[in-house]
ZAZAKOL-570947 format. One line per field, with one value per residue: x, y, z negated of N, C-alpha, C, O in turn. Coordinates in nm, 3 decimals. Layout:
ZAZAKOL-570947
n_px	[X | ...]
n_py	[Y | ...]
n_pz	[Z | ...]
ca_px	[X | ...]
ca_py	[Y | ...]
ca_pz	[Z | ...]
c_px	[X | ...]
c_py	[Y | ...]
c_pz	[Z | ...]
o_px	[X | ...]
o_py	[Y | ...]
o_pz	[Z | ...]
***
This chain:
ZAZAKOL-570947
n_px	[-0.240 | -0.280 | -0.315 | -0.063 | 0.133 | 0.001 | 0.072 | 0.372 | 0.430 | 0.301 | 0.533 | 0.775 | 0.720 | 0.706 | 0.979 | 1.102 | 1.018 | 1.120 | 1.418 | 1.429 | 1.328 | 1.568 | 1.775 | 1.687 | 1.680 | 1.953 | 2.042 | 1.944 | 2.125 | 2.332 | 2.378 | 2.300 | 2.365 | 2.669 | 2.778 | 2.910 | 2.881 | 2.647 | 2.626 | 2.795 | 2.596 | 2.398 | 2.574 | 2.585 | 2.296 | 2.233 | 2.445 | 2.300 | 2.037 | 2.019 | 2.073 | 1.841 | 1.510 | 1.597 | 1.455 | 1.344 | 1.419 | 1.226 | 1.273]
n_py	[1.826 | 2.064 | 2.241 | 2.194 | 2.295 | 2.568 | 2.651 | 2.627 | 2.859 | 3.099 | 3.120 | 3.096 | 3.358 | 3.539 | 3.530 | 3.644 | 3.885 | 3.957 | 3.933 | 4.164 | 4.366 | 4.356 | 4.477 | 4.716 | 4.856 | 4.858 | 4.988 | 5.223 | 5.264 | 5.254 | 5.376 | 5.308 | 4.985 | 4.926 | 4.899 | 4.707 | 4.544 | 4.461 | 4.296 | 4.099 | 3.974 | 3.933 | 3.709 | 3.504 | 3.476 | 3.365 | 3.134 | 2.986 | 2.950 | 2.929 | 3.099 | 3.405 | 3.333 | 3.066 | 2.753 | 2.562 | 2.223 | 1.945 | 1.697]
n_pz	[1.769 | 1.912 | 1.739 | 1.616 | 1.825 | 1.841 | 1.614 | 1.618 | 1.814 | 1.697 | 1.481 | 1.656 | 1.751 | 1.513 | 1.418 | 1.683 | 1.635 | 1.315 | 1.435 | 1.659 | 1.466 | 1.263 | 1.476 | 1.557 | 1.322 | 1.214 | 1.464 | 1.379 | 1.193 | 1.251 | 1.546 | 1.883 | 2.010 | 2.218 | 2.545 | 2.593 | 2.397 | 2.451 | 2.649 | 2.587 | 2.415 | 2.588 | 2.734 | 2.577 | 2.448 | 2.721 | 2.768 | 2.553 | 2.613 | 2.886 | 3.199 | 3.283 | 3.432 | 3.520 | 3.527 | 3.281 | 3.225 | 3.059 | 2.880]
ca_px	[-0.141 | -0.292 | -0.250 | 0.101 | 0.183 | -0.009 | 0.179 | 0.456 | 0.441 | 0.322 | 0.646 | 0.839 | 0.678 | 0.756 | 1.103 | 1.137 | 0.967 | 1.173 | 1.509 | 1.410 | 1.305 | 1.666 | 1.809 | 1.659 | 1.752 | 2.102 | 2.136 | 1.925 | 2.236 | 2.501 | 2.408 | 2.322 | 2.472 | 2.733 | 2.746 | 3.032 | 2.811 | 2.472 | 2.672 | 2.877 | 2.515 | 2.337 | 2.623 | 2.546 | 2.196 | 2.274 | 2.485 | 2.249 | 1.927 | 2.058 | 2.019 | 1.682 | 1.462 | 1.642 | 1.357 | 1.442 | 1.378 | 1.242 | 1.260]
ca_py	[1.858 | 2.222 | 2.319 | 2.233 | 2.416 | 2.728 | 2.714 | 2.659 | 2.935 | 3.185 | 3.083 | 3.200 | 3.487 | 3.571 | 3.495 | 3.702 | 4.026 | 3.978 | 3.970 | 4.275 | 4.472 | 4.390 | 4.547 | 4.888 | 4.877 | 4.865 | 5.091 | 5.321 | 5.301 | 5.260 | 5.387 | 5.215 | 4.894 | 4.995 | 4.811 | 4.577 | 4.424 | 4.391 | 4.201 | 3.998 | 3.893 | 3.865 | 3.613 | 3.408 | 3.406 | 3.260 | 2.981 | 2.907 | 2.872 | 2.931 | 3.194 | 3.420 | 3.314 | 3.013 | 2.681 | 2.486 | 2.109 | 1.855 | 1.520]
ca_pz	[1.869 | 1.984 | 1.602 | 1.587 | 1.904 | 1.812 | 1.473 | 1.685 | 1.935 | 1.610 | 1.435 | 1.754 | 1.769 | 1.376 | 1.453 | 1.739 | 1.575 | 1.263 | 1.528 | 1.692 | 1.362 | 1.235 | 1.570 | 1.544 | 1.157 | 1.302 | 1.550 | 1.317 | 1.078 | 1.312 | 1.607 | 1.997 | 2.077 | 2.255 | 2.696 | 2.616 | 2.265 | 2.469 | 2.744 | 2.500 | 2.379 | 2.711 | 2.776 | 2.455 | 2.483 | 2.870 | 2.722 | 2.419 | 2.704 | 3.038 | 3.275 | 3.260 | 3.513 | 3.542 | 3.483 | 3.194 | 3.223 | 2.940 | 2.902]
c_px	[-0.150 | -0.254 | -0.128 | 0.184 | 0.145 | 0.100 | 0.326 | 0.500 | 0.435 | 0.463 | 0.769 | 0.869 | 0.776 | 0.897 | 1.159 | 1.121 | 1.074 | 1.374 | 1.529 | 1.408 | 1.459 | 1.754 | 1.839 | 1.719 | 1.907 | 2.131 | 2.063 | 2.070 | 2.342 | 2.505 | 2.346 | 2.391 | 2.517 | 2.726 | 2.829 | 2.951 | 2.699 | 2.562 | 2.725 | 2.694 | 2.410 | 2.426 | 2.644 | 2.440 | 2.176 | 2.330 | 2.381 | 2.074 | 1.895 | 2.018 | 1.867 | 1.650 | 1.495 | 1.534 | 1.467 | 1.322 | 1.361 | 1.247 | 1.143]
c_py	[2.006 | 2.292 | 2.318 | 2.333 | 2.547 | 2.758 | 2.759 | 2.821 | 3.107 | 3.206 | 3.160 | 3.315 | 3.573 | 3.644 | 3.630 | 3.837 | 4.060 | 4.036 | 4.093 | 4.391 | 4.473 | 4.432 | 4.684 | 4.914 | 4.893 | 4.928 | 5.209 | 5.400 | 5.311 | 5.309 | 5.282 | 5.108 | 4.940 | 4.886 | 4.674 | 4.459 | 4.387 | 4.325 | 4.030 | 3.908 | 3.868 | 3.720 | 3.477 | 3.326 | 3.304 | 3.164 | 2.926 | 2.804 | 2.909 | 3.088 | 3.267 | 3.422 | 3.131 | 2.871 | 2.606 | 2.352 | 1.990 | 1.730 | 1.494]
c_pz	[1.907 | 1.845 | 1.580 | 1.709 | 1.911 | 1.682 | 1.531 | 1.733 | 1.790 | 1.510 | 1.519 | 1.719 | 1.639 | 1.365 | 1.496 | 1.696 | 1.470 | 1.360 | 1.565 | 1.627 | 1.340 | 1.335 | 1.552 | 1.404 | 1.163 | 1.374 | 1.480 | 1.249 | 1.152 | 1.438 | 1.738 | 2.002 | 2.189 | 2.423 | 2.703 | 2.491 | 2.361 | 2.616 | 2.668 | 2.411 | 2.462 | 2.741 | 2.671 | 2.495 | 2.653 | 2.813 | 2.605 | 2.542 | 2.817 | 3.088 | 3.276 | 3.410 | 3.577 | 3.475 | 3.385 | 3.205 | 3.099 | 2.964 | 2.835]
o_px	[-0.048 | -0.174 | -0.070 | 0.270 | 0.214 | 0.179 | 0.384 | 0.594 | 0.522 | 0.487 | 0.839 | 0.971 | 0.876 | 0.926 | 1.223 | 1.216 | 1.134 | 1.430 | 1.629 | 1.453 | 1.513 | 1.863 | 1.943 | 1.806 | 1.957 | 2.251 | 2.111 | 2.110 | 2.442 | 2.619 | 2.339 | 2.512 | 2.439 | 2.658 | 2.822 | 2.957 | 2.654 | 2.475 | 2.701 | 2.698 | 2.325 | 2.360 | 2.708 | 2.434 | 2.115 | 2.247 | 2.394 | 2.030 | 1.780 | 1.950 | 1.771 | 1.718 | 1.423 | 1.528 | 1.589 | 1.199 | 1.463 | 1.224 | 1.100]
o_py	[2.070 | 2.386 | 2.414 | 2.418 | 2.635 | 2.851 | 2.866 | 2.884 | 3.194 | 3.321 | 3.251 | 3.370 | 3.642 | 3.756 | 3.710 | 3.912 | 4.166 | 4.145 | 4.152 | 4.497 | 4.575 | 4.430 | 4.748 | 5.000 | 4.968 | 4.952 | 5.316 | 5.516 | 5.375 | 5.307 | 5.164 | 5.134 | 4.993 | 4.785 | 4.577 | 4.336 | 4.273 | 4.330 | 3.911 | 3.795 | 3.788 | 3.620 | 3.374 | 3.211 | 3.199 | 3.074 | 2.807 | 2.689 | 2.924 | 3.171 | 3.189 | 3.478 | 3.080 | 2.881 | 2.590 | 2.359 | 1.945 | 1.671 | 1.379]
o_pz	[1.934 | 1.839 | 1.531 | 1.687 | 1.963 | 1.663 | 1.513 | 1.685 | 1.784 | 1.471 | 1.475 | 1.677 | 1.656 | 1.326 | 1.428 | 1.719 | 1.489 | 1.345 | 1.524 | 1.671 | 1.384 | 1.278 | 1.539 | 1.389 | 1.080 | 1.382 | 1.515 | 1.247 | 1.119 | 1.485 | 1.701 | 1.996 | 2.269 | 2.407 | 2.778 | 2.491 | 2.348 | 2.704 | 2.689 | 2.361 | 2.425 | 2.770 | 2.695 | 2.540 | 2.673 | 2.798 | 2.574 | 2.548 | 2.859 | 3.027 | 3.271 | 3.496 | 3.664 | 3.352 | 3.390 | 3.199 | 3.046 | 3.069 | 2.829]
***
C-alpha cells in the first residue's frame, strides 16, 4: 500500500516536471503566454479540480 502510493505520488511528480519542461520549451519558441491564455487555463484547471485552496473530498 505505501509502495503504491510512493510510486504514485513519484509518477505525479514525473508528470508534472515533464508539463512544466514543455511550457518553457514554448514560450522559449514562441514567446510568454500571453494574460488572456494563462487565465483561459487557470479556468480549466479550476473546472478539471476545483478552485485552489478549495478541499477536495473522497469517498
Amino acid at each position: 500500500m505505501i509502495g503504491r502510493a510512493l510510486e504514485q505520488y513519484l509518477d505525479d511528480r514525473r508528470v508534472l516536471r515533464a508539463g512544466l519542461r514543455a511550457m518553457a520549451d514554448y514560450e522559449r519558441e514562441y514567446g510568454p503566454f500571453s494574460e488572456e491564455e494563462m487565465a483561459e487555463a487557470d479556468a480549466r484547471v479550476a473546472g478539471l479540480f476545483g478552485q485552489p485552496g478549495e478541499e477536495r473530498r473522497t469517498a
